[in-house]
C-alpha positions as CSV (number, residue, x, y, z in Angstrom):
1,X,0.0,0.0,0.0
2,X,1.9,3.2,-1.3
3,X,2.2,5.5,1.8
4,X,0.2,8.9,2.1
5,X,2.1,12.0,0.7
6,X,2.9,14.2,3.6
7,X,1.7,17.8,3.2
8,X,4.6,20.4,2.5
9,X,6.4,22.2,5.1
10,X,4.7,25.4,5.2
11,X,8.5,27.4,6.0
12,X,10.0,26.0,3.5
13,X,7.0,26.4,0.5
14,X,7.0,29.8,1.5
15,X,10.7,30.8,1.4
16,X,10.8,29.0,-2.4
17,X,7.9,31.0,-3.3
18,X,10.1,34.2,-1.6
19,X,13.2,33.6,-3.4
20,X,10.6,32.6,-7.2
21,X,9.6,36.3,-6.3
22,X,12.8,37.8,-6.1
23,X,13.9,35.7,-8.8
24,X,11.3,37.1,-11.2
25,X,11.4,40.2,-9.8
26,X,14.7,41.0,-11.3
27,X,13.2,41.0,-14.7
28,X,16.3,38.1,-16.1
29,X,13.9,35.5,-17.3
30,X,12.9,34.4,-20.9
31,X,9.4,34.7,-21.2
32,X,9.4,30.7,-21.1
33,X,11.2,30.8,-17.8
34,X,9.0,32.9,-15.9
35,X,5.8,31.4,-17.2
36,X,7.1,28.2,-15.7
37,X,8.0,30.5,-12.6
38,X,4.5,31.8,-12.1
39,X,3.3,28.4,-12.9
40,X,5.2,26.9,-9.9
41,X,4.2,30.0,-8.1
42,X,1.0,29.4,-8.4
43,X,1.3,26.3,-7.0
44,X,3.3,27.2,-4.0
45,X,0.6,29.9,-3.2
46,X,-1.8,27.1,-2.8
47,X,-0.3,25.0,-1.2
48,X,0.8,27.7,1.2
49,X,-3.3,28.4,1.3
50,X,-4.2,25.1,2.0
51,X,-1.5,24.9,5.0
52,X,-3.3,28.4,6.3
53,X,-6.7,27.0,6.0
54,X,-6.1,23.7,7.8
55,X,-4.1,25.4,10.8
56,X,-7.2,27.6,11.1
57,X,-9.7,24.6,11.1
58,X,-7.5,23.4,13.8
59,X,-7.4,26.4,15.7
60,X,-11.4,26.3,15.6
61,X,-11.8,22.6,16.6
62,X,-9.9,23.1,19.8
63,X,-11.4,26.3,20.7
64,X,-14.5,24.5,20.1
65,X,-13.5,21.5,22.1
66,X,-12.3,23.7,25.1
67,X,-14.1,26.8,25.0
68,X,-12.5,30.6,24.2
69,X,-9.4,30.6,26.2
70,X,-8.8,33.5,29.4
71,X,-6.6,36.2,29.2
72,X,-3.4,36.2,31.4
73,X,-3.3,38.9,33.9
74,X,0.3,39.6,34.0
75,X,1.4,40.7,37.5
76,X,4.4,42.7,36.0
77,X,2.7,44.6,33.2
78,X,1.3,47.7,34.8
């Protein structure tokens, strides 16, 4: 049974989508090269959505499990 592909580190898609931007930003690129670039940047950009989205859902489903949490009163701030 061929094993699940893990989800994309969500650092690291977003530092290659960084440097693509840089990259294209220069203005060194065929015209092939940076349609391929935006292609792949495309792709990072959802993938960086999708990593975003899930946190969130995550974020919801515990706050939904265990309720809104309290602030801190912080005995030094004041």
């Amino acid at each position: 049974m061929p094993r699940k592909k893990s989800p994309p580190d969500f650092e690291k898609t977003l530092a290659e989508l960084e440097a693509l931007v840089e990259k294209m930003e220069q203005g060194d690129m065929s015209l092939e090269e940076s349609l391929k670039s935006f292609e792949r940047g495309i792709q990072l950009t959802r993938s960086c959505q999708q990593a975003l989205q899930a946190a969130e859902q995550k974020v919801e489903q515990l706050l939904e499990d265990h309720g809104e949490p309290e602030a801190f009163d912080n005995p030094d701030a004041g």
